[in-house]
C-alpha positions in Angstrom: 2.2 23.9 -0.8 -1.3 23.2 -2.6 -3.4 20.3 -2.3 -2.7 19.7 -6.1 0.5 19.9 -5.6 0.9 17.5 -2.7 -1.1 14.7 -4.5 1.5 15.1 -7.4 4.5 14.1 -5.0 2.1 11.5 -3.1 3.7 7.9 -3.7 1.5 5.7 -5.6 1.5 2.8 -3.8 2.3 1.2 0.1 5.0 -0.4 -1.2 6.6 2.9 -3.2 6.1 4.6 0.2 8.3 2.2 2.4 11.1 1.6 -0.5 11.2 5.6 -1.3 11.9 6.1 2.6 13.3 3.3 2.7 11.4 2.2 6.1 11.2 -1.3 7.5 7.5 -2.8 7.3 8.0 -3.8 10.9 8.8 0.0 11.8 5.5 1.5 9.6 3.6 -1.4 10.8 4.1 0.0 14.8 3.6 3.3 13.7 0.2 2.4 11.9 -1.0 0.1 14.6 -0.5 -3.2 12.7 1.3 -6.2 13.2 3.8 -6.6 10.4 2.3 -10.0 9.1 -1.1 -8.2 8.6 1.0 -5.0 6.5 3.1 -8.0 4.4 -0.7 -9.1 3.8 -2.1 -6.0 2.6 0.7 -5.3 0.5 0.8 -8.5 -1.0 -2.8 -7.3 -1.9 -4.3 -10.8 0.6 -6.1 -8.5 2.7 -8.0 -5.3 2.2 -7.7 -2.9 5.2 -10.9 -1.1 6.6 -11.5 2.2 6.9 -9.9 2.9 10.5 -6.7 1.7 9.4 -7.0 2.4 5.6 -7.1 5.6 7.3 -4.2 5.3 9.3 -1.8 4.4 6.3 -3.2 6.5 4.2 -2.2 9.5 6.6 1.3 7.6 7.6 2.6 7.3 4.2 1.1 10.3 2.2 -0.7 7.7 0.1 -3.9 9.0 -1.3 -6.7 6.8 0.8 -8.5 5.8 -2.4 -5.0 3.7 -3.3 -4.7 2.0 -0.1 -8.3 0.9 0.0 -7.4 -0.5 -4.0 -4.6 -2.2 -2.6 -1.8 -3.5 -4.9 -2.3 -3.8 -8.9 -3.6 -7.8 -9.0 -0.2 -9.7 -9.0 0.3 -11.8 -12.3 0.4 -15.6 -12.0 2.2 -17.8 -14.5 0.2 -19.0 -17.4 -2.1 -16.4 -16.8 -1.6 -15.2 -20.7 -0.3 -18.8 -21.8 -2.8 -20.8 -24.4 -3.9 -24.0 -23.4 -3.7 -26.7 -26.0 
């Protein structure tokens, strides 16, 4: 398989990775080398991994590294697109 091709079927996201394979956090956590809290973290987009273990998830999960060091789209907090008055 190509490298072109492989990035096509790469899943966009930690989270997409985990709920396609439908793998525990605590499970990829161990595998990675992380406690589960600091994966929850960086999925939640709280934390930003470094490169070592940016590195580590990115070649767990198939995630291209330059994702996992973006972390999660900014979550959307209410009244964020509300007017104030």
């Amino acid at each position: 398989m190509s490298e072109i091709e492989t990035s096509t079927m790469a899943p966009k996201s930690l989270a997409a990775y985990l709920k396609a394979t439908r793998t525990s956090g605590r499970s990829f956590a161990r595998k990675v080398g992380i406690s589960q809290s600091y994966l929850s973290l960086l999925l939640k987009g709280d934390r930003h991994p470094s490169g070592k273990i940016a590195l580590k998830l990115a070649r767990e999960s198939g995630v291209p590294i330059e994702r996992v060091l973006a972390g999660p789209a900014p979550r959307r907090r209410r009244g964020d697109d509300e007017e104030t008055h």
